[in-house]
N, C-alpha and C positions, 0 to 999 in steps of 0.2 A: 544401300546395303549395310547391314547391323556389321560390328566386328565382334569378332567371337569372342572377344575379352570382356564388351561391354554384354553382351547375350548372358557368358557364366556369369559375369559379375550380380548381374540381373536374376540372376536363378538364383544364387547365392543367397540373396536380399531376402527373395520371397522363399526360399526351405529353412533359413536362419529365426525369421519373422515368425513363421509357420510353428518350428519346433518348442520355440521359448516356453510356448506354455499348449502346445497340441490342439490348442482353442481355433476359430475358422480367426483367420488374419486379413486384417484390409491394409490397402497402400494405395496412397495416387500416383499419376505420372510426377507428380512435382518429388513428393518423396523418392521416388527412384532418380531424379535427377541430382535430387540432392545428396543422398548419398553414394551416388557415384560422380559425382561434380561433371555431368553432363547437360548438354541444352534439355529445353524440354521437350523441343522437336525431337532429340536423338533418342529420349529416352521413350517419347511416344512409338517412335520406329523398334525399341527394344521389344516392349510388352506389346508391340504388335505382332512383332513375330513369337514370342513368346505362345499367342493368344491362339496361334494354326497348332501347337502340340497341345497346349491346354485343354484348348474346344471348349470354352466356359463364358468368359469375356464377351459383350456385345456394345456395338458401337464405335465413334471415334474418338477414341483413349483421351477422350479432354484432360488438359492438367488439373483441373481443380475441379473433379468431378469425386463424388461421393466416394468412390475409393471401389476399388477391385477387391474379393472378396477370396480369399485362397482357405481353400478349404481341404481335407481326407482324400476324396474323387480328383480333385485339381492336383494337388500333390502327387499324387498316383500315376497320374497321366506325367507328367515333369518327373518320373524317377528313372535314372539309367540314363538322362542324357548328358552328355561330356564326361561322364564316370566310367 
């Protein structure tokens, strides 16, 4: 089970990332482990749940995979929640 600190933290990451410059932003599990000093199990288990409000994400969240790609639509989907 995700905690909800680690999930916001996790959204956080990716609307922070996203806003910097409006452009589509990427991120692997390792970055999300890293800045929120989580395993990388935990943080695969984050952007997996993450990945059921997304509806964007395919596969198994490898850490060192080319990077998830957060875009306009993905954004869109990820607004309103824990706010």
């Amino acid at each position: 089970m995700v905690k909800h600190n680690d999930l916001r933290g996790a959204l956080d990451f990716i609307k922070q990332g996203y806003s910097k410059s409006g452009d589509s932003f990427s991120f692997t599990v390792s970055d999300i482990a890293d800045a929120m000093n989580l395993s990388e199990t935990k943080a695969r288990n984050v952007v997996s749940t993450i990945n059921i409000r997304a509806r964007f994400w395919r596969g198994h969240f490898p850490a060192a995979a080319d990077g998830f790609t957060v875009n306009a639509p993905v954004i869109e989907r990820l607004q309103g929640w824990f706010e």
